[in-house]
C-alpha positions in Angstrom: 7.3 6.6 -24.0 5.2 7.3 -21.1 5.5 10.6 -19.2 5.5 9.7 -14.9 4.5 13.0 -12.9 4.2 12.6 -8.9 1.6 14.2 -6.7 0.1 15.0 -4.0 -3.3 17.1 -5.5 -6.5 15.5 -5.0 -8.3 16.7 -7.4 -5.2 15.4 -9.9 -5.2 12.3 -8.7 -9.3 11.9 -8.6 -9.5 13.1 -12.1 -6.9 10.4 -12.9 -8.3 7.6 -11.6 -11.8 8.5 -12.8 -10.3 8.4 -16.3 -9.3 5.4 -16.4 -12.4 3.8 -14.1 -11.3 3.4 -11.2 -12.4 3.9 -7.9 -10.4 4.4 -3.8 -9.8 1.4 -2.2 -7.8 -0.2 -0.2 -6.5 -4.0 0.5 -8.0 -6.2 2.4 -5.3 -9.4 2.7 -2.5 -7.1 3.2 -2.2 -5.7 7.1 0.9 -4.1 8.5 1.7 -4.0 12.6 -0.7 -1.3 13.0 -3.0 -3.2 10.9 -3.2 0.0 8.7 -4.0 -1.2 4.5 -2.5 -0.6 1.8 -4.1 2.1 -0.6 -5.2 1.0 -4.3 -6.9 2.1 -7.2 -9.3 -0.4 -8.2 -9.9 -1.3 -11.6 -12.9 -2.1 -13.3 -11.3 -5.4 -14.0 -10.5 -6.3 -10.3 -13.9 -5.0 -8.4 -15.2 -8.3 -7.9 -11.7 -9.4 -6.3 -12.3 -10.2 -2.8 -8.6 -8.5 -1.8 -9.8 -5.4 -2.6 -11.9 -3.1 -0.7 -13.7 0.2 -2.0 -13.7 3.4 0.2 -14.8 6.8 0.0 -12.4 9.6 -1.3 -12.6 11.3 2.2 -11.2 7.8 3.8 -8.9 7.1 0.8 -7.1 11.0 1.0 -7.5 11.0 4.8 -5.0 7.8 5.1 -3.1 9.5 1.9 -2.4 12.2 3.9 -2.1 10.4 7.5 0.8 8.1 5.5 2.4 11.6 3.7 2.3 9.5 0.1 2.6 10.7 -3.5 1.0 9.1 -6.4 3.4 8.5 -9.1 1.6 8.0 -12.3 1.4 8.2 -16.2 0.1 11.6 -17.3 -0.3 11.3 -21.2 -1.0 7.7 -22.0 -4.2 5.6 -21.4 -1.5 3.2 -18.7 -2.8 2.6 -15.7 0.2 1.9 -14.0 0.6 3.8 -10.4 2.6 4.0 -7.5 2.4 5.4 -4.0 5.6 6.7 -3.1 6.4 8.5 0.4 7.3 12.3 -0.3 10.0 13.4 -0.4 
């Protein structure tokens, strides 16, 4: 069973993603009224997907931190499952 942790530390959530090969982005096709995008983690397995756009970890925690988000995410297993969630 997986164990879910939430946070808001960068160097957690860098060290996370780099485990599993990932890299900031955010996407493209989705825009909001402020045309702010969505954050993502992109996977090796989506980097050639046009929807997705890589950014530097300065511009990805800058917007983390402009939006007040959380990452929700599996902290034992190899899943790569994630979440932003607004803090609480």
């Amino acid at each position: 069973m997986p164990t879910n942790a939430t946070t808001t530390d960068h160097t957690a959530i860098q060290e996370w993603t780099n485990k599993h090969n990932g890299v900031p982005g955010v996407i493209e096709e989705a825009t909001t009224a402020n045309d702010s995008r969505p954050l993502a983690i992109i996977w090796p397995e989506n980097r050639s997907d046009n929807k997705f756009r890589e950014v530097s970890w300065a511009t990805f925690f800058d917007h983390f931190e402009l939006r007040q988000q959380a990452l929700s995410y599996d902290t034992e297993g190899m899943s790569k499952d994630y979440a932003f969630v607004t803090r609480g």
